[in-house]
DSSP file (Angstrom, degrees, kcal/mol; ACC not computed):
  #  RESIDUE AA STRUCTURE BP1 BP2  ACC     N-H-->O    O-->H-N    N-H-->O    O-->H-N    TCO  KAPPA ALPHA  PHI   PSI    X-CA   Y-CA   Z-CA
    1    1 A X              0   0    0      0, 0.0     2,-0.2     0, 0.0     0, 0.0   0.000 360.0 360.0 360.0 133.6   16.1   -6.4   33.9
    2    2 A X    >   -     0   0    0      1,-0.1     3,-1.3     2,-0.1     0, 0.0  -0.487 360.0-129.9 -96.7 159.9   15.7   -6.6   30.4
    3    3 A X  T 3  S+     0   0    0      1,-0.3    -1,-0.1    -2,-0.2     0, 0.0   0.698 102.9  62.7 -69.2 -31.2   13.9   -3.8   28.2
    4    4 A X  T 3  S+     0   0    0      2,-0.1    -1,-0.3     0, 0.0     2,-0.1  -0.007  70.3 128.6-101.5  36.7   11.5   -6.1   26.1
    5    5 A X    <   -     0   0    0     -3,-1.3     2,-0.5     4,-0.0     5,-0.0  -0.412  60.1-136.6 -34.8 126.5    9.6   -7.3   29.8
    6    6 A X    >   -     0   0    0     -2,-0.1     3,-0.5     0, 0.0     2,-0.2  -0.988  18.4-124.0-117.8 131.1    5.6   -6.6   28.8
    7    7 A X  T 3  S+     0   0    0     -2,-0.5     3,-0.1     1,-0.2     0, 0.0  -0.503 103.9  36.2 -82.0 135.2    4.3   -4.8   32.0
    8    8 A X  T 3  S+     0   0    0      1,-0.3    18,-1.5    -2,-0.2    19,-0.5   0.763 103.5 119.3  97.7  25.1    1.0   -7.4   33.1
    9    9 A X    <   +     0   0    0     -3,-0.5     2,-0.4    17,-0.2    -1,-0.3  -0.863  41.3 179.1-128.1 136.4    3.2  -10.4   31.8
   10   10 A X  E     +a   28   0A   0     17,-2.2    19,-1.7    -2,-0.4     2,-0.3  -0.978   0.5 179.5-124.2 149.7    4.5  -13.3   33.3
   11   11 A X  E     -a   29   0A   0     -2,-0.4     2,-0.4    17,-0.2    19,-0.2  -0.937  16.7-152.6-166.3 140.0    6.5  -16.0   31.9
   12   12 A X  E     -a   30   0A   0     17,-1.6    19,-1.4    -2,-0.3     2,-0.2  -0.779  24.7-136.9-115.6 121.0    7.9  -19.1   33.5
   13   13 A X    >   -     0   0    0     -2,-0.4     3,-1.6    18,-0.2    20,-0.2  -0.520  36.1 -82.5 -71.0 154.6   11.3  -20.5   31.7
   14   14 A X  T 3  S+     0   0    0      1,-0.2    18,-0.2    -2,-0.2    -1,-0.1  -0.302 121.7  26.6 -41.8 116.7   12.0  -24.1   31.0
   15   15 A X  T 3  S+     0   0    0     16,-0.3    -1,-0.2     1,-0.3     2,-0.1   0.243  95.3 121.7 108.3 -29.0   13.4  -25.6   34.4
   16   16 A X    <   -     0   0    0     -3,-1.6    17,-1.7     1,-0.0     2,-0.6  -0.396  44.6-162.6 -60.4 136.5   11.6  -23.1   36.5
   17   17 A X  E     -i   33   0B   0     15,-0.1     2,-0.4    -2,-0.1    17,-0.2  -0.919   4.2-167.2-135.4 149.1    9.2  -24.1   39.2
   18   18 A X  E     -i   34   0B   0     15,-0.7    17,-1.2    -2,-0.6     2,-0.2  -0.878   4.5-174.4-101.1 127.2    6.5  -22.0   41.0
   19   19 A X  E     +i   35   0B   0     -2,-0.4    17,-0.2    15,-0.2     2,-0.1  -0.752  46.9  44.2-112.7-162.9    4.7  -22.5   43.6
   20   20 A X  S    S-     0   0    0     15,-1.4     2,-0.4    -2,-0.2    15,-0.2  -0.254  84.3 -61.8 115.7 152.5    2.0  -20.5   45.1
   21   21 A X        -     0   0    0     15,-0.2     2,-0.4    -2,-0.1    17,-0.2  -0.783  48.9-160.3 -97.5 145.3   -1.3  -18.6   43.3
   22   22 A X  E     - b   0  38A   0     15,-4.8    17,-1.4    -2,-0.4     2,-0.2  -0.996  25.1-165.7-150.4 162.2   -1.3  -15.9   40.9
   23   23 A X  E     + b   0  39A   0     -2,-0.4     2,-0.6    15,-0.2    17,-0.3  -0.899  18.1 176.7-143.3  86.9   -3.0  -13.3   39.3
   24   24 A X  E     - b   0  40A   0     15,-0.8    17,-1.1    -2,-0.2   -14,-0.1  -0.808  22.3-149.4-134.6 100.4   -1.6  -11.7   36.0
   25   25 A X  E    S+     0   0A   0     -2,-0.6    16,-0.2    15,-0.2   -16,-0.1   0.848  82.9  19.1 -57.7 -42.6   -3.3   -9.1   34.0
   26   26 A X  E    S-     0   0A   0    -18,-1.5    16,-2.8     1,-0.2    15,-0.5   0.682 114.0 -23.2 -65.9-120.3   -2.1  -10.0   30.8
   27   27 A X  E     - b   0  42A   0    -19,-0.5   -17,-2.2    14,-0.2     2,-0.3  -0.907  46.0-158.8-112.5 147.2   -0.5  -13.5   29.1
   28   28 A X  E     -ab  10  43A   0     14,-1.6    16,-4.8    -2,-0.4     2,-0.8  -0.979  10.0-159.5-125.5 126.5    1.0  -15.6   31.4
   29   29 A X  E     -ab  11  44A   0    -19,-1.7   -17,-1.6    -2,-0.3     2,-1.1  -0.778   7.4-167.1-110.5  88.3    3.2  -17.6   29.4
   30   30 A X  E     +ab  12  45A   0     14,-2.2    16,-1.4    -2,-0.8    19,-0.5  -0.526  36.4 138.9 -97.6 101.1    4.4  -21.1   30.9
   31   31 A X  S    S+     0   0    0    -19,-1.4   -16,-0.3    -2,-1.1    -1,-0.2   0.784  82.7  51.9-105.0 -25.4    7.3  -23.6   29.7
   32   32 A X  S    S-     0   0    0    -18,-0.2    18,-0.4     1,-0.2     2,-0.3   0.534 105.7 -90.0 -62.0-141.5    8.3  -24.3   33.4
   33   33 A X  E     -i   17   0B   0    -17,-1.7   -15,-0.7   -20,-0.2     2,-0.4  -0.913  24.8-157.7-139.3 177.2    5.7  -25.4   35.9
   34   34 A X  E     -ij  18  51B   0     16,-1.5    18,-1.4    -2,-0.3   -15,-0.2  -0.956  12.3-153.7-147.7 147.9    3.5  -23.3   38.2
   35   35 A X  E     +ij  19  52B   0    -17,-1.2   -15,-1.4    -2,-0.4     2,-0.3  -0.670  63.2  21.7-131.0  72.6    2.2  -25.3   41.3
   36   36 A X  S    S-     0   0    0     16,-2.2     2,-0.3   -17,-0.2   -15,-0.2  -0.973  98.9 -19.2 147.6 165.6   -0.8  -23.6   42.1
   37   37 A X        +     0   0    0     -2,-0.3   -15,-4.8    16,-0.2     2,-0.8  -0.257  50.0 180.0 -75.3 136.2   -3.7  -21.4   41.2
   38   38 A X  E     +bc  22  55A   0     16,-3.7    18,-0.7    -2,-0.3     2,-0.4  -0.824   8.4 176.5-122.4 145.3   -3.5  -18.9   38.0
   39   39 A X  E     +bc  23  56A   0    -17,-1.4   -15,-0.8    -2,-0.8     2,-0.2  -0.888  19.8 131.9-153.0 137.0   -5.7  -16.7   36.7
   40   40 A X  E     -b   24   0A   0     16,-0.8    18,-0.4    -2,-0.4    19,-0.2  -0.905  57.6 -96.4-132.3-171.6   -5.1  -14.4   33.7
   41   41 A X  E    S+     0   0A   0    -17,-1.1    17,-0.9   -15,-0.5    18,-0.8   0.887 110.9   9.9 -68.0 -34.3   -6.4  -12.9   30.4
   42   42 A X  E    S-bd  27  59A   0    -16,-2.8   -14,-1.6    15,-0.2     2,-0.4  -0.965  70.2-169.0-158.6 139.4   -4.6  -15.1   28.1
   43   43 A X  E     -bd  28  60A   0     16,-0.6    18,-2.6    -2,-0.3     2,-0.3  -0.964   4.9-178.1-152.5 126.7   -2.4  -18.7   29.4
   44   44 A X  E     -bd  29  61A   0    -16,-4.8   -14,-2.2    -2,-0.4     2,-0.4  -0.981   8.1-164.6-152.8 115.8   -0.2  -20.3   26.8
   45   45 A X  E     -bd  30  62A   0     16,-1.6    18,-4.0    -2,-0.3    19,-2.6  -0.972  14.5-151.9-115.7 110.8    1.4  -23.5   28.4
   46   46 A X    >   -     0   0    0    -16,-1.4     3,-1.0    -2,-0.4    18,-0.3   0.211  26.1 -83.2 -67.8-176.4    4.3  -24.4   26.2
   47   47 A X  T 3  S+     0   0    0      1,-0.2   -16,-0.1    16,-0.1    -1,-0.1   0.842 134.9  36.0 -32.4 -51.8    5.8  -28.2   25.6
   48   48 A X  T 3  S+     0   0    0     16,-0.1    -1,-0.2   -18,-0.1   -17,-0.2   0.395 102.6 108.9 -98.7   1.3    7.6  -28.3   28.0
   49   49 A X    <   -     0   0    0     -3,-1.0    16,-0.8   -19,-0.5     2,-0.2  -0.253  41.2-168.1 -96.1 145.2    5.0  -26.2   30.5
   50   50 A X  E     - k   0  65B   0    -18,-0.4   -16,-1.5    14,-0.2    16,-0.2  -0.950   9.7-159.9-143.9 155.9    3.1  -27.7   33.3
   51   51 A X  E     -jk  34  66B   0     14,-2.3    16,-0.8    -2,-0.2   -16,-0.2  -0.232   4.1-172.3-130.1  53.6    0.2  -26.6   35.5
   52   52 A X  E     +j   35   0B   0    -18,-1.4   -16,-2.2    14,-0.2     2,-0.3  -0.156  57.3   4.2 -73.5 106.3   -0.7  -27.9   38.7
   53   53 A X  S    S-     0   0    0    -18,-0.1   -16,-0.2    14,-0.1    14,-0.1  -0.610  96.1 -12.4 127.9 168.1   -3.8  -26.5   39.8
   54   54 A X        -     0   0    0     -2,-0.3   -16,-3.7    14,-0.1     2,-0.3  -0.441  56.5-176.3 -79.7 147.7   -7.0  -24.2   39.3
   55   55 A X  E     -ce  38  70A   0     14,-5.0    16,-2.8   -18,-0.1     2,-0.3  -0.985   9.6-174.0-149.2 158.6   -6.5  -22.0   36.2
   56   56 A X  E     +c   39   0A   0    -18,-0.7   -16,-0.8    -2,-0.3     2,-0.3  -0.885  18.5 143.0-165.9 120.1   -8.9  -19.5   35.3
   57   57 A X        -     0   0    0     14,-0.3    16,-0.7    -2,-0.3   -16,-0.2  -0.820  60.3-126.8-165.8 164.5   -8.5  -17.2   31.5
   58   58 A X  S    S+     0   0    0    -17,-0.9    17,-1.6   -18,-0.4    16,-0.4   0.652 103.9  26.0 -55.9 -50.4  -10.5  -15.9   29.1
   59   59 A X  E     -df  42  75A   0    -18,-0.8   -16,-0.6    15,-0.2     2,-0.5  -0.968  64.0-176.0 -98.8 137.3   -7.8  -18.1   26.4
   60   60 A X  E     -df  43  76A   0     15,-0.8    17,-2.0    -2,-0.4     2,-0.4  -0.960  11.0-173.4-122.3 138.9   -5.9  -20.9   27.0
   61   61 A X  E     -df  44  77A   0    -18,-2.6   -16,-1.6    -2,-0.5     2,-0.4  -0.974   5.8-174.5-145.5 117.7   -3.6  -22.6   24.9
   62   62 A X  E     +df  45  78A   0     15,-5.4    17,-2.5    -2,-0.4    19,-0.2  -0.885  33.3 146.6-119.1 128.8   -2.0  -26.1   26.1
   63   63 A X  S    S+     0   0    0    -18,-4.0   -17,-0.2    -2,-0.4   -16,-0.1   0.659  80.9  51.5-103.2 -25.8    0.6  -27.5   24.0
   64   64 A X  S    S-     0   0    0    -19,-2.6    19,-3.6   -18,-0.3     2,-0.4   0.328 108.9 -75.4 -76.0-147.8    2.1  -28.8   27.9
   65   65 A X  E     -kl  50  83B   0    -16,-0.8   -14,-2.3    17,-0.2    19,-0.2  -0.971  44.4-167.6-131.4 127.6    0.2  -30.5   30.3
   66   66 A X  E     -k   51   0B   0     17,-2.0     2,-0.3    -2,-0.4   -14,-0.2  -0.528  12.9-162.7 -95.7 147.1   -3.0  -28.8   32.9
   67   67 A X        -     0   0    0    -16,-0.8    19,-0.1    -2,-0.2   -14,-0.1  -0.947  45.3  -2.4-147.8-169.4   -4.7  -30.4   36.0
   68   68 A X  S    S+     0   0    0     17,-0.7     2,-0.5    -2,-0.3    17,-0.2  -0.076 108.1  20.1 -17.5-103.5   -7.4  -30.1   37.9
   69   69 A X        -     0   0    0     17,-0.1   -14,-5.0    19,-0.1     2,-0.5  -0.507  61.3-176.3 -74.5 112.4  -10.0  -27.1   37.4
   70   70 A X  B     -eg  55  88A   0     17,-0.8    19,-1.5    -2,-0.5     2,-0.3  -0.880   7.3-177.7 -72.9 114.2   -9.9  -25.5   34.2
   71   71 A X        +     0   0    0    -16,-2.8   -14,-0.3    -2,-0.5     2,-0.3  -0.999   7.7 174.9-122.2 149.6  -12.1  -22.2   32.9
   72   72 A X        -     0   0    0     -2,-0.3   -14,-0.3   -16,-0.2    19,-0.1  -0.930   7.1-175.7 -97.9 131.8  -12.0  -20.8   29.6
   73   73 A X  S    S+     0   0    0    -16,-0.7    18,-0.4    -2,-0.3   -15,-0.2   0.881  85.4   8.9-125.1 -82.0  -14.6  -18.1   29.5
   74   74 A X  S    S+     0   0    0    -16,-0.4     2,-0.3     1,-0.2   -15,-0.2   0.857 126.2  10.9 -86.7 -31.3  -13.8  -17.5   25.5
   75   75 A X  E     -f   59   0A   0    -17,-1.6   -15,-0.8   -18,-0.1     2,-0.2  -0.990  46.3-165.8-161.7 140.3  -11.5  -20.2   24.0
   76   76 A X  E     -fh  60  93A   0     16,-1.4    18,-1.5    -2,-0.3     2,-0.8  -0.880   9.8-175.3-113.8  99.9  -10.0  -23.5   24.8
   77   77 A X  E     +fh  61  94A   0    -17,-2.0   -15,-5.4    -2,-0.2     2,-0.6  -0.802   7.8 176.8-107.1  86.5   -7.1  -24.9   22.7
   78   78 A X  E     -fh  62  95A   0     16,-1.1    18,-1.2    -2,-0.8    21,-0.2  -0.797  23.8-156.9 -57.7 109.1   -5.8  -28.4   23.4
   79   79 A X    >   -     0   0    0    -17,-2.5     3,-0.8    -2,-0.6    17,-0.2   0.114  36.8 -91.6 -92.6-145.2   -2.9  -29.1   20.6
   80   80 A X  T 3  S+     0   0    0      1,-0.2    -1,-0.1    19,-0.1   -17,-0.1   0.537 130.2  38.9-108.8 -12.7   -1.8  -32.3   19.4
   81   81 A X  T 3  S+     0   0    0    -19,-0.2     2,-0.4    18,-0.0    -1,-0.2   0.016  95.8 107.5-117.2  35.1    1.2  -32.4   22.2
   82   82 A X    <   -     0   0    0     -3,-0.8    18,-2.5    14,-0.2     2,-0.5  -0.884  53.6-161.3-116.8 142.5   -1.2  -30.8   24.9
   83   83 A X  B     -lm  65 100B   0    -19,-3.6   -17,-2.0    -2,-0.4     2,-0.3  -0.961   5.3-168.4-123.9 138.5   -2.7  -33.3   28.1
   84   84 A X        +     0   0    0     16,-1.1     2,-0.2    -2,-0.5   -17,-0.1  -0.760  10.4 171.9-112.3 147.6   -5.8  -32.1   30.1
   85   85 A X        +     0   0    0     -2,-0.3   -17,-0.7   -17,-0.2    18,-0.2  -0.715  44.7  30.8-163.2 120.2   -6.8  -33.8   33.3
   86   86 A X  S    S-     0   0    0     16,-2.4     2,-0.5    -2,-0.2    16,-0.2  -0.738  95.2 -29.0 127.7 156.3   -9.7  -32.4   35.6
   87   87 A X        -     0   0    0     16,-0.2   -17,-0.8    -2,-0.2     2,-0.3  -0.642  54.7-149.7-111.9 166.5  -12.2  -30.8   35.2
   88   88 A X  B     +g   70   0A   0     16,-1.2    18,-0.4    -2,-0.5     2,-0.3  -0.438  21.4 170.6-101.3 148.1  -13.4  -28.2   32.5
   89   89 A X        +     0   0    0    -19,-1.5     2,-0.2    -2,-0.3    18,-0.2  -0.845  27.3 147.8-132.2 151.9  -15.5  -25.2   31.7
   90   90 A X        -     0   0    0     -2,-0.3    18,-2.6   -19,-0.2   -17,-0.2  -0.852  41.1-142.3 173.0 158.3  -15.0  -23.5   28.3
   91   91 A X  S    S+     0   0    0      1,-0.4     2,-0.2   -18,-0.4   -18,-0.1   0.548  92.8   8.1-112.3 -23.2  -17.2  -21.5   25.8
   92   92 A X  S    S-     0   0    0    -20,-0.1   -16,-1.4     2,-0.0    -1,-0.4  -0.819  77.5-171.1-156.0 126.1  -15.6  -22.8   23.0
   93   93 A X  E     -h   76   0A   0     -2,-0.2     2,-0.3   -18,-0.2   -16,-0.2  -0.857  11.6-174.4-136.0 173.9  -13.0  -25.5   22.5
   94   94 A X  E     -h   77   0A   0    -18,-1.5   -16,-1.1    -2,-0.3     2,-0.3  -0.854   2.4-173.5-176.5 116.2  -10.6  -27.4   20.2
   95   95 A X  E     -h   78   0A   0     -2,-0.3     2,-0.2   -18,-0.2   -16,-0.2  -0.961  20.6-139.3-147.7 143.0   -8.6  -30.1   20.4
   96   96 A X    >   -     0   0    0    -18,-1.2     3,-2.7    -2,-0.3   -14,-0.2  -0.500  41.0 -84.9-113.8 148.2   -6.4  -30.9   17.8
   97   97 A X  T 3  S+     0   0    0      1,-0.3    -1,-0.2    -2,-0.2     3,-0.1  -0.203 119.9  33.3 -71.1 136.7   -5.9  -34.9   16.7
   98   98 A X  T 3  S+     0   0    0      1,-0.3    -1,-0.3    -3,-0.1   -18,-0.1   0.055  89.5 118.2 116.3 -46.0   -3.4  -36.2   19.1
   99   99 A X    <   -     0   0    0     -3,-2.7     2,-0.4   -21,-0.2    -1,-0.3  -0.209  55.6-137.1 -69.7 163.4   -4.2  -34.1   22.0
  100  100 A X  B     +m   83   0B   0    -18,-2.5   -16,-1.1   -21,-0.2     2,-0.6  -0.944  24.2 168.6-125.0 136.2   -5.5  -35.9   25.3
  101  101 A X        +     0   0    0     -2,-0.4     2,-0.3   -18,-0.2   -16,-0.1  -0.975   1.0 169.4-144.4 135.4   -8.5  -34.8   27.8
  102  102 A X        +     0   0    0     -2,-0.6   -16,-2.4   -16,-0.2     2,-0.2  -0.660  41.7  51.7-151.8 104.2   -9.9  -36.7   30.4
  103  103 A X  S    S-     0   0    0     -2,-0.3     2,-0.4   -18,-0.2   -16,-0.2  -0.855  90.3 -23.7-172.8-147.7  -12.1  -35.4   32.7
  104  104 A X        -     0   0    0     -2,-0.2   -16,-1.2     2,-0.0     2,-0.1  -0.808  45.6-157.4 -98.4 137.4  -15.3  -33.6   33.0
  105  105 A X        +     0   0    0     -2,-0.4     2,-0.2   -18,-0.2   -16,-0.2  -0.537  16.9 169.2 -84.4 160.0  -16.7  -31.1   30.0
  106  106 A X        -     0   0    0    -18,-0.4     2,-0.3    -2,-0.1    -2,-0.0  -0.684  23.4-142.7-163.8 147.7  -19.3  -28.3   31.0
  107  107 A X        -     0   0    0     -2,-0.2     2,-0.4   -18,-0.2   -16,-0.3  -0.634  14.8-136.0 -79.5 143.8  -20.2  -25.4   28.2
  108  108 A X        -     0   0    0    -18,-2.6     2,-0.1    -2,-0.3    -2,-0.0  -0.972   6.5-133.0 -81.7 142.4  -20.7  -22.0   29.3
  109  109 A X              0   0    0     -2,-0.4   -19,-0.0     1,-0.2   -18,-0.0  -0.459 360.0 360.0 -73.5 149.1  -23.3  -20.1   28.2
  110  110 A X              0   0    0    -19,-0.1    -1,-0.2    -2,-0.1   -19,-0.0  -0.208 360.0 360.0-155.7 360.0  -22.0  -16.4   27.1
């Protein structure tokens, strides 16, 4: 096992695929795919990253591609290579020229 592992962490290589729900106290950090429900503090879905499934964070940052229920509780970041589909909840959001969403928006109040 290697030494720089961050305890609360997960992170999904390119080529990997998950199925299954999960629950991750920290960042969960996706370049594979996850097939299933996620919920953590912080979800950063790389290029190459996909996400099949309810996901659930306080951040999220998609440069890959999400479906179906999205929450961001504090911050939503769609980038200019990132694709949304489904729908979404978020307190704040940003999507960068380029980026794709198609579904349904709802604010949350906080």
């Amino acid at each position: 096992m290697s030494s720089d592992n961050q305890n609360g962490c997960l992170t999904v290589g390119e080529g990997v695929t998950l199925k299954g729900n999960f629950v991750v106290p920290d960042i969960a950090s996706i370049s594979g795919t996850i097939e299933g429900d996620l919920t953590a503090r912080e979800i950063l879905i790389g290029p190459t990253g996909v996400l099949k499934g309810n996901i659930n964070a306080e951040i999220i940052d998609i440069r890959g591609e999400a479906y179906e229920n999205i929450s961001a509780k504090k911050s939503l970041f769609i980038r200019s290579s990132g694709k949304v589909t489904g729908n979404v909840e978020f307190s704040e959001i940003e999507v960068e020229k380029g980026g794709n969403l198609q579904g349904s928006l709802t604010k949350i109040n906080t």
